[in-house]
PyMOL Python script that loads the backbone (N, CA, C, O; Angstrom):
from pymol import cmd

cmd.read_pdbstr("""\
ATOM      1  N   UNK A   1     -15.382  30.876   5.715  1.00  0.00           N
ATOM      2  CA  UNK A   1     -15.770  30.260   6.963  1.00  0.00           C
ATOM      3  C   UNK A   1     -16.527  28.966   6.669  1.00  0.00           C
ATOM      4  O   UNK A   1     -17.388  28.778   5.810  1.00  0.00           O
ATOM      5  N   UNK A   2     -16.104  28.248   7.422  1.00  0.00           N
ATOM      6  CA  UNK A   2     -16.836  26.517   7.326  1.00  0.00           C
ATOM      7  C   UNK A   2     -18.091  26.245   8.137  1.00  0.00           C
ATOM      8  O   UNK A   2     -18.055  26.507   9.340  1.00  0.00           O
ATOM      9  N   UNK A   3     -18.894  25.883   7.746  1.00  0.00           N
ATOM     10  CA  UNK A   3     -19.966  25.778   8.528  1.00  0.00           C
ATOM     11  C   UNK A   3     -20.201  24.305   8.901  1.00  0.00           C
ATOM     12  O   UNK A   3     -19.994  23.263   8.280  1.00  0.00           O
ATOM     13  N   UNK A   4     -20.757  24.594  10.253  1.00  0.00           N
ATOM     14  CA  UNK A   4     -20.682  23.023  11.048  1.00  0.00           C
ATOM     15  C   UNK A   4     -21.981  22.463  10.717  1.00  0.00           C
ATOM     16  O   UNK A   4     -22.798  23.297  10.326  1.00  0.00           O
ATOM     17  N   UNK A   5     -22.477  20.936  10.793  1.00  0.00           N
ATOM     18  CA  UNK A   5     -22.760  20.118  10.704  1.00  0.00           C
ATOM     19  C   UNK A   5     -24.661  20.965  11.022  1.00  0.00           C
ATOM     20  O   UNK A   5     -25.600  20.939  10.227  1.00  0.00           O
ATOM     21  N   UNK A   6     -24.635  21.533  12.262  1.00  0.00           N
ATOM     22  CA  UNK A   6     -25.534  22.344  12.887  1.00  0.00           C
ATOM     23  C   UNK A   6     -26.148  23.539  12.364  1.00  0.00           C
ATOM     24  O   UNK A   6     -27.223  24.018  12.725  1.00  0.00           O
ATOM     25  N   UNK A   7     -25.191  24.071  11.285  1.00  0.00           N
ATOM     26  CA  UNK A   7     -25.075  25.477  10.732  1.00  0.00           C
ATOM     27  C   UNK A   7     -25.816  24.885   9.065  1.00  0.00           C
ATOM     28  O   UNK A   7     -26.530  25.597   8.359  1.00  0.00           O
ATOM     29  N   UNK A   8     -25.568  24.004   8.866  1.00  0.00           N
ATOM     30  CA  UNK A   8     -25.923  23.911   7.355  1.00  0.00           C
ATOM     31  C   UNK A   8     -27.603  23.360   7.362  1.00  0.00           C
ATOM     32  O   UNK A   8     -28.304  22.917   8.271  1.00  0.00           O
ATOM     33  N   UNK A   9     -27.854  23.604   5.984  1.00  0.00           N
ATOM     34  CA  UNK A   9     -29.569  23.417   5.795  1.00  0.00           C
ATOM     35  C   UNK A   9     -29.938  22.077   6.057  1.00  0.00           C
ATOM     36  O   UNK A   9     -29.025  21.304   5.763  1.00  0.00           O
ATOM     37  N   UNK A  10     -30.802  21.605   6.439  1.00  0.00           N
ATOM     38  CA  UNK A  10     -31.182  19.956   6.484  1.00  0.00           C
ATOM     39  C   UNK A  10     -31.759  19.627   4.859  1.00  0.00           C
ATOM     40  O   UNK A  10     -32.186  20.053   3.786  1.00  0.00           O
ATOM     41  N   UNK A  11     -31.342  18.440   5.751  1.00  0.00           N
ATOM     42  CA  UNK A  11     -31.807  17.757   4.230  1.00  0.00           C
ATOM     43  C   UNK A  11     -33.465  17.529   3.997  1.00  0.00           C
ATOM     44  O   UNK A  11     -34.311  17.283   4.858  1.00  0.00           O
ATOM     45  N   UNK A  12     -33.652  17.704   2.442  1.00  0.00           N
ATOM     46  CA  UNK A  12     -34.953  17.832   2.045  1.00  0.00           C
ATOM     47  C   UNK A  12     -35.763  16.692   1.567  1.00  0.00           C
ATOM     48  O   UNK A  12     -36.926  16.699   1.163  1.00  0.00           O
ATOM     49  N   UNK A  13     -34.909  15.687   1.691  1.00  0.00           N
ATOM     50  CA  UNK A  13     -35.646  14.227   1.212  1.00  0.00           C
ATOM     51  C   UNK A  13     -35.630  13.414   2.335  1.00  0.00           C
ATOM     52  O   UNK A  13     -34.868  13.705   3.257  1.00  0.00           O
ATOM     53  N   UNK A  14     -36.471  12.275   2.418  1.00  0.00           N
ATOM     54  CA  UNK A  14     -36.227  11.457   3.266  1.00  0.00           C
ATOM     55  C   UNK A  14     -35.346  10.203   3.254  1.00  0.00           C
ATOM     56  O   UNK A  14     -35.260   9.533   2.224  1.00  0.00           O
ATOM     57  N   UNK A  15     -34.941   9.996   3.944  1.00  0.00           N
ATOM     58  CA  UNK A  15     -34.020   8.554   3.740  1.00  0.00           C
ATOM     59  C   UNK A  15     -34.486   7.395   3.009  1.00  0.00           C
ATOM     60  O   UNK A  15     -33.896   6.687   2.193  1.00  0.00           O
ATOM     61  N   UNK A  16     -35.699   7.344   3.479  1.00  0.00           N
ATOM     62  CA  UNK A  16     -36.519   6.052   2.548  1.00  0.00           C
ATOM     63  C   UNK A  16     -36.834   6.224   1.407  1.00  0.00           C
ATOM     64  O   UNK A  16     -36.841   5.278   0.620  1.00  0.00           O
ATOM     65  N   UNK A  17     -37.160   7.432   1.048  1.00  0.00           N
ATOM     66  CA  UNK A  17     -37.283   7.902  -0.497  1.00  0.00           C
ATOM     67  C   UNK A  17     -36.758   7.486  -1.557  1.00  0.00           C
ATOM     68  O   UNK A  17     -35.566   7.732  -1.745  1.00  0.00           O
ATOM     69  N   UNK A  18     -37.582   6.675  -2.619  1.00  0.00           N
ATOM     70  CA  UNK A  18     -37.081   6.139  -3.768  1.00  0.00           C
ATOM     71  C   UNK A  18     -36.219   6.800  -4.704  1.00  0.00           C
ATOM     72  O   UNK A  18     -35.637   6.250  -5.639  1.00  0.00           O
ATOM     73  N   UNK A  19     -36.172   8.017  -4.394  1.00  0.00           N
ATOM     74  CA  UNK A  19     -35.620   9.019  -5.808  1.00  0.00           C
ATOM     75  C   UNK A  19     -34.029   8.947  -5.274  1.00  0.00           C
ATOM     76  O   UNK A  19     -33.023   8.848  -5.975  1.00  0.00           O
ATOM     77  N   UNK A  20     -34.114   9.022  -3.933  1.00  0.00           N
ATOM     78  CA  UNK A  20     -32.664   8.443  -3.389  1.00  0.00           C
ATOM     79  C   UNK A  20     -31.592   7.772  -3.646  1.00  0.00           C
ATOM     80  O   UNK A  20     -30.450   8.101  -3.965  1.00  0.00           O
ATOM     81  N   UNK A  21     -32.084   6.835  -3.473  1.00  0.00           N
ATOM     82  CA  UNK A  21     -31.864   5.247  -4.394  1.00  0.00           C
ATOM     83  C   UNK A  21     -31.623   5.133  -5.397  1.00  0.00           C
ATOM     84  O   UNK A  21     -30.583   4.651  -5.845  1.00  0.00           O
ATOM     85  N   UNK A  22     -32.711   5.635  -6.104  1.00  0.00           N
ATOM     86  CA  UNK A  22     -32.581   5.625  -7.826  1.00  0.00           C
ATOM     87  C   UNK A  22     -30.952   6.954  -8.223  1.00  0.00           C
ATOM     88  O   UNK A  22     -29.873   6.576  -8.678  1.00  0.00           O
ATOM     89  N   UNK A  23     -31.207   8.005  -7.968  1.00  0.00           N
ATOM     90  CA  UNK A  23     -29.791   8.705  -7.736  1.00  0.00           C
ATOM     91  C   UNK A  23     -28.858   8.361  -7.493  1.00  0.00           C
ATOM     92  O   UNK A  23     -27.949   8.449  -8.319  1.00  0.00           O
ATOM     93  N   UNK A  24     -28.614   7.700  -5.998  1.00  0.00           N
ATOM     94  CA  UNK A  24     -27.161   6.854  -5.721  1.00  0.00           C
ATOM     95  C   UNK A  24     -26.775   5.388  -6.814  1.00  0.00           C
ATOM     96  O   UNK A  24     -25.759   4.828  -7.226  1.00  0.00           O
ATOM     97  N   UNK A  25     -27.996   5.254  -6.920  1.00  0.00           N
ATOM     98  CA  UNK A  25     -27.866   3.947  -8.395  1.00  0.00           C
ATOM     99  C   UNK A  25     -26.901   4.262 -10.119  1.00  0.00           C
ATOM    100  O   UNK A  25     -26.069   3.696 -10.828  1.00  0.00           O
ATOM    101  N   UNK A  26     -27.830   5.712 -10.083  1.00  0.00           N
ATOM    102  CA  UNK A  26     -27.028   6.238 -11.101  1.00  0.00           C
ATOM    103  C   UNK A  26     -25.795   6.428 -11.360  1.00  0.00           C
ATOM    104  O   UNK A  26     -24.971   5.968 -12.149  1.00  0.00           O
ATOM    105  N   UNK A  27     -25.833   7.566 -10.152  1.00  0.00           N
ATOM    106  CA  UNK A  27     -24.052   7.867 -10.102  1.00  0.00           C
ATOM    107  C   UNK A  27     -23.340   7.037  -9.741  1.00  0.00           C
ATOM    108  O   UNK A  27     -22.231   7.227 -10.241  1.00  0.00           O
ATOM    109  N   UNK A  28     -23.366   6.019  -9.002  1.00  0.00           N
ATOM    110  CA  UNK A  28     -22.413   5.000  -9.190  1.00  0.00           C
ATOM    111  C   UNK A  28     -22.249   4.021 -10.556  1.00  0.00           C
ATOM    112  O   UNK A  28     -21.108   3.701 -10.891  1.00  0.00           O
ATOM    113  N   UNK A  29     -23.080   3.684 -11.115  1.00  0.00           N
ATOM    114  CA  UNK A  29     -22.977   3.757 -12.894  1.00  0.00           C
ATOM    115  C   UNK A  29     -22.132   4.477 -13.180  1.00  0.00           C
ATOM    116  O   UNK A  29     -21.016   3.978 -13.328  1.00  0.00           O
ATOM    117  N   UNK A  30     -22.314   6.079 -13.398  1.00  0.00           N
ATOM    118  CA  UNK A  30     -21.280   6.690 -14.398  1.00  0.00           C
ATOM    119  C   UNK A  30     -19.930   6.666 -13.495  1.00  0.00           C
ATOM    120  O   UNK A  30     -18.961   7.104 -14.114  1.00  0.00           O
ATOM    121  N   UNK A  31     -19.662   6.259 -12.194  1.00  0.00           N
ATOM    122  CA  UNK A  31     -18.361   6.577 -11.356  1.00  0.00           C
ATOM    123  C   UNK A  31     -17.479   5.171 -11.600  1.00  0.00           C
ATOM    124  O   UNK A  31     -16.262   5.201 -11.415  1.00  0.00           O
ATOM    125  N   UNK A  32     -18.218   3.810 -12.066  1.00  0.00           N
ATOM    126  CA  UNK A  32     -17.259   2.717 -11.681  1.00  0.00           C
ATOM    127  C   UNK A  32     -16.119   2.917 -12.789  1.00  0.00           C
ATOM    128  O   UNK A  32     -16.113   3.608 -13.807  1.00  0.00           O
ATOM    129  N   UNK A  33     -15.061   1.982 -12.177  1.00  0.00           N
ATOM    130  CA  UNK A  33     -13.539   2.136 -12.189  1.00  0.00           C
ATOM    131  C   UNK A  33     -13.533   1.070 -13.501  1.00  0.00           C
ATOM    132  O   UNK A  33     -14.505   0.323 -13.620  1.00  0.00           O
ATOM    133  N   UNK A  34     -12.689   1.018 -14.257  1.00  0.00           N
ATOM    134  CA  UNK A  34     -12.477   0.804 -15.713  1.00  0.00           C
ATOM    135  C   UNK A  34     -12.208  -1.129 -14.721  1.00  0.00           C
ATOM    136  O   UNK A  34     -12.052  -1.298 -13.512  1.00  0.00           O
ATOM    137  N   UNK A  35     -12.259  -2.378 -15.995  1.00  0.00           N
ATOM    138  CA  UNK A  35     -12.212  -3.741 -15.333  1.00  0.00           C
ATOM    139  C   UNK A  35     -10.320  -3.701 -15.185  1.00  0.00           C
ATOM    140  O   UNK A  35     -10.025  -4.258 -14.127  1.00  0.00           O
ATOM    141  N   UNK A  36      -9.546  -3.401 -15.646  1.00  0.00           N
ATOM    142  CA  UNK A  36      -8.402  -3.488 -15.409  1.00  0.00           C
ATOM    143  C   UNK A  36      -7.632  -1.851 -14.398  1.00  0.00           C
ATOM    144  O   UNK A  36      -6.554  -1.325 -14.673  1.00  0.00           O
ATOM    145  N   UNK A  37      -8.138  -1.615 -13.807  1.00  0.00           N
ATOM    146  CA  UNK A  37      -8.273  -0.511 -12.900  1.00  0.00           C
ATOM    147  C   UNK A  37      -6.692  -1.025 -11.736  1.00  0.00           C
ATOM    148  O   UNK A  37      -5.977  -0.204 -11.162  1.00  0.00           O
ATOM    149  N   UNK A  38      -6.544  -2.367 -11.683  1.00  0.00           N
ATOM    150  CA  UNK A  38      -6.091  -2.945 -10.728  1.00  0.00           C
ATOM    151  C   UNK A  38      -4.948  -3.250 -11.018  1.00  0.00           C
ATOM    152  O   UNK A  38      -3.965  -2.989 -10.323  1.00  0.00           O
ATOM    153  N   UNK A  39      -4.938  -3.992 -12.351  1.00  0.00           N
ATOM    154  CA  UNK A  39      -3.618  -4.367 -12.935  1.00  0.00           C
ATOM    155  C   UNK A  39      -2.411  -2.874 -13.498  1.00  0.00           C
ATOM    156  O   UNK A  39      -1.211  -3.108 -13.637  1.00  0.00           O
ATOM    157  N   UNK A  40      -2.944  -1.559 -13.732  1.00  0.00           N
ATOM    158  CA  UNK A  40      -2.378  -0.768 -13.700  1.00  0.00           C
ATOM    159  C   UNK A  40      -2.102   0.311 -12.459  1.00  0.00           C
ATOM    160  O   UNK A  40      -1.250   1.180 -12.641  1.00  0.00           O
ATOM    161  N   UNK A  41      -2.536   0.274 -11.705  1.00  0.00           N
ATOM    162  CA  UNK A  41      -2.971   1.033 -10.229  1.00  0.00           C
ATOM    163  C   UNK A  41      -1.689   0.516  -9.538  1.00  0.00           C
ATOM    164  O   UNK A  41      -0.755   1.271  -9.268  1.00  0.00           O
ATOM    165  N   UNK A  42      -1.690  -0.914  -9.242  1.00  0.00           N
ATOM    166  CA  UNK A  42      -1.292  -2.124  -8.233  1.00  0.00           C
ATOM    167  C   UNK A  42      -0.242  -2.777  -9.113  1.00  0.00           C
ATOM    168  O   UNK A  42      -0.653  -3.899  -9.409  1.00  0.00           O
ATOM    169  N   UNK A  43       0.452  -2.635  -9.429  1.00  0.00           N
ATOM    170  CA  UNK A  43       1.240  -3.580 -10.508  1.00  0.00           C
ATOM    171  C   UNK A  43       2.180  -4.711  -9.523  1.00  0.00           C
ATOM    172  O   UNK A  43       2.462  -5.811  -9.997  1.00  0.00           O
ATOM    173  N   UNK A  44       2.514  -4.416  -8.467  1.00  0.00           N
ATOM    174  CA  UNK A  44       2.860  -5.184  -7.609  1.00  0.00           C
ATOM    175  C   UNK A  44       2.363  -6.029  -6.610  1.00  0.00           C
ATOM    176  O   UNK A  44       3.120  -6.561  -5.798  1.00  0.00           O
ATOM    177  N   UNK A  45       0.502  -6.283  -6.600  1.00  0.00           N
ATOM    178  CA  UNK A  45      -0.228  -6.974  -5.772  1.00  0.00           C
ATOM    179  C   UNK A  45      -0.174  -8.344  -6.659  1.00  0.00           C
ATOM    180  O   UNK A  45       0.437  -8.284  -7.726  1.00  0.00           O
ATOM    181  N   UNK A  46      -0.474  -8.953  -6.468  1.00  0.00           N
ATOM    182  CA  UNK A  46      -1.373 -10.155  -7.071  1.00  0.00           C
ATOM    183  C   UNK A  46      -2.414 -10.523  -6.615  1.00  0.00           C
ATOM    184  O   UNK A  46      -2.679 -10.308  -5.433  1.00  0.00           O
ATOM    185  N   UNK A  47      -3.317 -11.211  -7.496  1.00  0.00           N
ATOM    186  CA  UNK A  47      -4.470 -11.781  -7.338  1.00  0.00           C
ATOM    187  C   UNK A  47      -5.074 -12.220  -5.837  1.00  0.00           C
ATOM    188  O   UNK A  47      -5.979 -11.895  -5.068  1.00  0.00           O
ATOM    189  N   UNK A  48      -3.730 -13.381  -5.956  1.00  0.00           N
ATOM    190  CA  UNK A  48      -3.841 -13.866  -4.142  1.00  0.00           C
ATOM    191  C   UNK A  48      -3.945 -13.346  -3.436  1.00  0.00           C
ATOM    192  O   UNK A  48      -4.539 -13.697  -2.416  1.00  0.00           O
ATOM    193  N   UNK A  49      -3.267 -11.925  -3.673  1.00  0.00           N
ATOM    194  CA  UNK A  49      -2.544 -11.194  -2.134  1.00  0.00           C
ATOM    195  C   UNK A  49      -4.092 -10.426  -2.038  1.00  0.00           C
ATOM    196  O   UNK A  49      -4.566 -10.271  -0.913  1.00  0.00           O
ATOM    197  N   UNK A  50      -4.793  -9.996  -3.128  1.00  0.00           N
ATOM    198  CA  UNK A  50      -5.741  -9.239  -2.693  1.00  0.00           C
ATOM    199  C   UNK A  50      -7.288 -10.566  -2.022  1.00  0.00           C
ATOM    200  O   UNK A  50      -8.165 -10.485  -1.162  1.00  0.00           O
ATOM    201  N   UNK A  51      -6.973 -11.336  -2.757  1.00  0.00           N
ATOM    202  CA  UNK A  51      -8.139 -12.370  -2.011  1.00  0.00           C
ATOM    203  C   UNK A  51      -7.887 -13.016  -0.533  1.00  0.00           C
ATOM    204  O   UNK A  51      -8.673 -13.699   0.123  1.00  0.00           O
ATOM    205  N   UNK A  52      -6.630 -12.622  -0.216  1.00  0.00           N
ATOM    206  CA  UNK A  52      -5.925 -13.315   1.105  1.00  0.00           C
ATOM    207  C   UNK A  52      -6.720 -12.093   1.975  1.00  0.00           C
ATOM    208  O   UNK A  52      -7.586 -12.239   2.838  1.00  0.00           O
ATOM    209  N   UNK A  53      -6.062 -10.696   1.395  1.00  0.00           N
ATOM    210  CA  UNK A  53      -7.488  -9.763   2.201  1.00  0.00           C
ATOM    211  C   UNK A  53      -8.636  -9.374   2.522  1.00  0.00           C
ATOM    212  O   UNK A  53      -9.231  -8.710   3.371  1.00  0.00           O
ATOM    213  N   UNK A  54      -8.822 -10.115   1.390  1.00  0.00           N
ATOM    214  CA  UNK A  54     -10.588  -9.827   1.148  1.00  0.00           C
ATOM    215  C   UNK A  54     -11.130 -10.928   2.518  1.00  0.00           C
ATOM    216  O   UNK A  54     -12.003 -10.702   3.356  1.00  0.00           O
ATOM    217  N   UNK A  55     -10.392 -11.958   2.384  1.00  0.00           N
ATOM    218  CA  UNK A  55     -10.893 -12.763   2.945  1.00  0.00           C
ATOM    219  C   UNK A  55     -10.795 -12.498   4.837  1.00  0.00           C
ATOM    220  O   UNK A  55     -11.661 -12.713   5.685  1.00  0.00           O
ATOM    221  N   UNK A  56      -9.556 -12.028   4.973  1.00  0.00           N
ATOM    222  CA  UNK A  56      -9.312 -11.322   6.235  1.00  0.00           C
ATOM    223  C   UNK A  56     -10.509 -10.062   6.687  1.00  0.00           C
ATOM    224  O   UNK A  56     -11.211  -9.849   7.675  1.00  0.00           O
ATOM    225  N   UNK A  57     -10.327  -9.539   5.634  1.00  0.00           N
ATOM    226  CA  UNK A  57     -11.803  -8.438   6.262  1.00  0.00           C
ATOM    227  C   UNK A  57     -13.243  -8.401   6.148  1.00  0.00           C
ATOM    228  O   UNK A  57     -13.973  -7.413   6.067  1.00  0.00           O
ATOM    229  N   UNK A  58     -13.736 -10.443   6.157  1.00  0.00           N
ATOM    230  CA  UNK A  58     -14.946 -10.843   5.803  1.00  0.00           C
ATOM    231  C   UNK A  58     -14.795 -11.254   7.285  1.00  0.00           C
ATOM    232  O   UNK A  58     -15.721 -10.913   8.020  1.00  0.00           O
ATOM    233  N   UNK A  59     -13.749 -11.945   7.839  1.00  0.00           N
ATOM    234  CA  UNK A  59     -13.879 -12.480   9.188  1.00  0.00           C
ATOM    235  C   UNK A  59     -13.961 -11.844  10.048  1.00  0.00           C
ATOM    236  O   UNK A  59     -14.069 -12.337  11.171  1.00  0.00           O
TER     237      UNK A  59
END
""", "prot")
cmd.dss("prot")
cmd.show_as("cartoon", "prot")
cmd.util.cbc("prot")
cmd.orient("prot")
């Protein structure tokens, strides 16, 4: 059985809490994606095509 949003324990830290931060800091360290992540993933994008989007979903 799944428990709803209502059903589960609250959380024990606060949002502002430094240890937070410092945690989400970490694990995204050990999680990032290798520098050529893109050129094997995507072999059919190019450079452009992804900066043509980037740039579309800044505006």
């Amino acid at each position: 059985m799944e428990l709803f949003c209502l059903e589960a324990d609250p959380v024990r830290t606060r949002p502002d809490d430094d240890g937070v931060l410092q945690s989400l800091l970490t694990t995204e360290e050990s999680c990032l994606p290798q520098g050529s992540y893109l050129k094997c993933a995507q072999k059919d994008i190019q450079p452009f095509m992804r900066r043509m989007v980037a740039t579309w979903m800044l505006e």
